[in-house]
C-alpha positions in Angstrom: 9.9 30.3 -20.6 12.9 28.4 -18.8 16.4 30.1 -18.2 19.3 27.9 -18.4 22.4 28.7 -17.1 25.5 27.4 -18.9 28.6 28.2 -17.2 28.4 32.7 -17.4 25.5 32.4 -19.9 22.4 32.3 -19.5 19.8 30.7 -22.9 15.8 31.2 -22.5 14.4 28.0 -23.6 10.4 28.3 -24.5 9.1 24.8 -23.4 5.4 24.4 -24.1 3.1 24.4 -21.0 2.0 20.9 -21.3 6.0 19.7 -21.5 7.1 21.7 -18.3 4.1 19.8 -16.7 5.7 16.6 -17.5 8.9 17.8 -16.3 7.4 18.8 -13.0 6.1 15.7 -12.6 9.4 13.4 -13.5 11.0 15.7 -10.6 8.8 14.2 -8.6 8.6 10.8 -9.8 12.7 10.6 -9.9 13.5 12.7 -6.6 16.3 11.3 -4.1 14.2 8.8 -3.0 13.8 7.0 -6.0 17.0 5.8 -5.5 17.2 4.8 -1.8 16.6 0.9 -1.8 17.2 0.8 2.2 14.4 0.3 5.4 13.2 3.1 6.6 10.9 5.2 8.6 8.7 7.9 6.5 7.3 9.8 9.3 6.8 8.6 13.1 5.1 5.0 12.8 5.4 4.3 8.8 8.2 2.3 7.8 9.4 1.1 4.0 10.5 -2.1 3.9 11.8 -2.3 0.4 12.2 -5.9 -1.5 10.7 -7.6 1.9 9.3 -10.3 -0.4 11.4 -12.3 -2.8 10.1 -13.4 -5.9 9.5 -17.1 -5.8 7.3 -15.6 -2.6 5.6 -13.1 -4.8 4.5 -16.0 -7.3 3.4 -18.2 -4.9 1.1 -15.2 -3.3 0.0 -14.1 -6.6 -1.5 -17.9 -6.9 -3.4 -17.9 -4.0 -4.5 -14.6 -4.8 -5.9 -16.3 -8.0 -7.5 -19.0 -5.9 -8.7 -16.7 -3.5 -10.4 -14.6 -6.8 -12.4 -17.9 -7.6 -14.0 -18.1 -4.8 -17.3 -16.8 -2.9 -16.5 -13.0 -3.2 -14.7 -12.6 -7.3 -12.5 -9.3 -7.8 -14.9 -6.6 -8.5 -15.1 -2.5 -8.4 -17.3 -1.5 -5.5 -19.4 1.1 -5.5 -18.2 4.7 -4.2 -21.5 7.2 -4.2 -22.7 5.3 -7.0 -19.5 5.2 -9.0 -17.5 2.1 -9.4 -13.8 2.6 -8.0 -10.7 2.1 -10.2 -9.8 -0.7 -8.7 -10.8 -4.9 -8.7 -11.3 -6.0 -5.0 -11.6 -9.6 -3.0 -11.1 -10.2 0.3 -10.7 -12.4 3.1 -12.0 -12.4 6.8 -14.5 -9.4 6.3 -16.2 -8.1 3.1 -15.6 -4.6 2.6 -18.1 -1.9 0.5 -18.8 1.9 0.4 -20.8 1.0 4.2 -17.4 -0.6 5.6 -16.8 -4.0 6.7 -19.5 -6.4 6.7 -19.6 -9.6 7.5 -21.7 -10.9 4.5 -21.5 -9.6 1.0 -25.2 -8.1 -0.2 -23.9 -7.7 -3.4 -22.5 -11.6 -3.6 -26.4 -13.0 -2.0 -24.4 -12.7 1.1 -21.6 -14.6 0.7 -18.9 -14.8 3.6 -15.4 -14.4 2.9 -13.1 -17.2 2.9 -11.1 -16.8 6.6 -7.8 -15.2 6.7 -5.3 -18.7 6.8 -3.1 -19.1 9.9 0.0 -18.8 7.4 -1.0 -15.0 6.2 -1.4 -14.3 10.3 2.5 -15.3 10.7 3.3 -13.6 7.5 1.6 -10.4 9.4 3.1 -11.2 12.2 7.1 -11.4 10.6 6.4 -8.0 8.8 5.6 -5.7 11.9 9.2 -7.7 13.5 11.0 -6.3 10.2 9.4 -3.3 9.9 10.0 -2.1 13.5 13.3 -2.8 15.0 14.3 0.4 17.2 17.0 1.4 14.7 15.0 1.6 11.0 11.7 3.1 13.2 13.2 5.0 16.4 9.9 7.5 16.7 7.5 4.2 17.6 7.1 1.7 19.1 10.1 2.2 20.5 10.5 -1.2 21.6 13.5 -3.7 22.5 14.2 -6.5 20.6 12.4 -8.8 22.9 10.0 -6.7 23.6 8.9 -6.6 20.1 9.4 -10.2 19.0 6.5 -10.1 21.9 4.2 -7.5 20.4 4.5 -9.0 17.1 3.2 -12.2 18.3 0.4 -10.8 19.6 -1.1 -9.6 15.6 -3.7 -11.6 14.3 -5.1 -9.8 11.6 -8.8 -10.9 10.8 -9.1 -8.9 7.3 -7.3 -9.1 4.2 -8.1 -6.6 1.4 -6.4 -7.8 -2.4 -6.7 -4.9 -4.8 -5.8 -5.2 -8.2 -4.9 -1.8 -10.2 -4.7 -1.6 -14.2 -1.9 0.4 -15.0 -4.5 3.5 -15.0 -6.1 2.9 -11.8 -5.6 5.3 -8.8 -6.9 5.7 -5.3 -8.0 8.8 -3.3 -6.7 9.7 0.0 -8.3 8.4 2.6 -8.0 7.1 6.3 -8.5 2.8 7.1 -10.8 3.6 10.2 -13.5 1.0 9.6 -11.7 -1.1 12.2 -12.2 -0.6 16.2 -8.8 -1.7 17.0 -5.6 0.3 16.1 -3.2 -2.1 15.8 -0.8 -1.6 12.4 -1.9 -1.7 8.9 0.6 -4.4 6.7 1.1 -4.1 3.4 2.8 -5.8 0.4 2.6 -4.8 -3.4 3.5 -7.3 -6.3 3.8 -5.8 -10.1 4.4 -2.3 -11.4 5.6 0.2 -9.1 3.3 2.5 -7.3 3.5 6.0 -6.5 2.3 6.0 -2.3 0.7 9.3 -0.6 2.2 8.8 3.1 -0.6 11.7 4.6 -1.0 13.1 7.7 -4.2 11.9 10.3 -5.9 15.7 9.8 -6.0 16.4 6.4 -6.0 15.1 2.9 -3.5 18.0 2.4 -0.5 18.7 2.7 1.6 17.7 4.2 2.5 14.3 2.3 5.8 12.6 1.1 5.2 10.2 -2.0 7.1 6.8 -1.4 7.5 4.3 -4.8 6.4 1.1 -3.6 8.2 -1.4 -6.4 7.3 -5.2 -6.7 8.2 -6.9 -3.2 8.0 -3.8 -1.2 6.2 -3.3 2.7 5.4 -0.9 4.0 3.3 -0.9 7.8 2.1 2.3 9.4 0.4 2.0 12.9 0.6 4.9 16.0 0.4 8.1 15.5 0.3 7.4 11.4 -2.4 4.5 12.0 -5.3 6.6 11.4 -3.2 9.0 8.5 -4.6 10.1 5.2 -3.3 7.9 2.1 -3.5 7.1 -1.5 -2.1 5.9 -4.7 -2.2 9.0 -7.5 -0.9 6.8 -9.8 0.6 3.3 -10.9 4.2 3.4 -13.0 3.5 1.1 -15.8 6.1 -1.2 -17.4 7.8 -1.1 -14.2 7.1 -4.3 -12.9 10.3 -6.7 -12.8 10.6 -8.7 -16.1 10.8 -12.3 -14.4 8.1 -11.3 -11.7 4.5 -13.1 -11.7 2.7 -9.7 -12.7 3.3 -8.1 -15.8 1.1 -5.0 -15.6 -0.6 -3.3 -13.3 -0.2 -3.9 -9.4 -1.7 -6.6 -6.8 -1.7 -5.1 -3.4 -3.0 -6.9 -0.2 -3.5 -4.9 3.0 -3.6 -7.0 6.6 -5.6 -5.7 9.5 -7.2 -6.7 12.9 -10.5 -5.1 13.0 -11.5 -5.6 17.0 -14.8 -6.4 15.8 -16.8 -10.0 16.0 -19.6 -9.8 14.2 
């Protein structure tokens, strides 16, 4: 039962148990945030850059993801204790399975990944300068204009992870910590809008703050969040942009230096 108040009245509406769930749910999908289009920091060291990629840049990406999907490593599920995950996979620089990065794929007769081009490093490279100027992310780095047009310069990010999620694929919260260095995490989402779990380093608990990441959209976290607890609980179908190069479901490609040689 819901009580509704309509200006001194008050009408008891009963609204079956499975309706108020959706309910509770659309207040969460359609919260203040929804709304707010603008760069900004989520918590210390996590910034939303939304609409960072145009869309003639989003089709030419989605391309090269395509090539990229032909080649030694094809998109496919990996295996998570024996159960295939929700999502398609490829990657560049390092393979990635349930054991962390590898260098080879076992499950490929151990192909090696194509390498990460010098173009994707500067692309890296622009998106920690967007994301991080002192006054959309004044928690960290905390750095001067020059003196992060400096630090910027210095990413080169050796991994590239492409996921691809149907409309009904999700993704658990969990922490990127296969790599030794700490240097940011970068990444861009093309397609339907996806419902982001911005965790906390401790716990997959609470606390959290849900961010929609839309076609376009970056969003880095590095310092204190580098190591944070994240996810996707769900993917917004029929939200991706009508003249966009993905119709349903959502590419996503995540950027990192791993600190590792071999």
């Amino acid at each position: 039962m819901i009580e509704l108040s309509v200006s001194r009245h008050s009408i008891a509406i009963d609204i079956p148990e499975s309706e108020r769930a959706l309910m509770n749910d659309a207040a969460g999908l359609f919260g203040d945030d929804a709304f707010d289009r603008e760069p900004r920091q989520i918590v210390p060291g996590v910034v939303h850059v939304p609409g960072w990629l145009p869309l003639d840049h989003q089709r030419w990406l989605v391309g090269q993801w395509d090539h990229w999907g032909r080649g030694p490593i094809p998109p496919h599920s990996p295996l998570i204790h024996g159960h295939p995950m929700s999502v398609r996979m490829t990657s560049l620089g390092w393979h990635w399975d349930s054991a962390g990065l590898q260098p080879q794929a076992r499950e490929f007769g151990g192909a090696s990944p194509l390498p990460v081009p010098d173009w994707l490093i500067r692309w890296g490279r622009r998106a920690l300068a967007d994301a991080y100027p002192r006054d959309q992310a004044p928690d960290w780095p905390g750095l001067n204009e020059d003196e992060l047009t400096a630090w910027a310069a210095t990413y080169t990010p050796d991994v590239a992870l492409i996921n691809y999620y149907e409309p009904s694929a999700s993704m658990g919260m969990h922490q990127d910590k296969d790599e030794l260095s700490s240097e940011p995490v970068v990444s861009v989402s093309v397609g339907d809008t996806a419902l982001f779990r911005v965790g906390n380093p401790q716990t997959k608990n609470k606390p959290f703050r849900d961010v929609r990441l839309a076609s376009g959209d970056l969003i880095v976290f590095g310092g204190p969040s580098r190591y944070m607890f994240h996810g996707v609980p769900k993917i917004l179908p029929e939200t991706a942009p009508p003249d966009g190069p993905v119709k349903h479901g959502r590419f996503n490609m995540t950027l990192r230096m791993t600190g590792r040689t071999s």
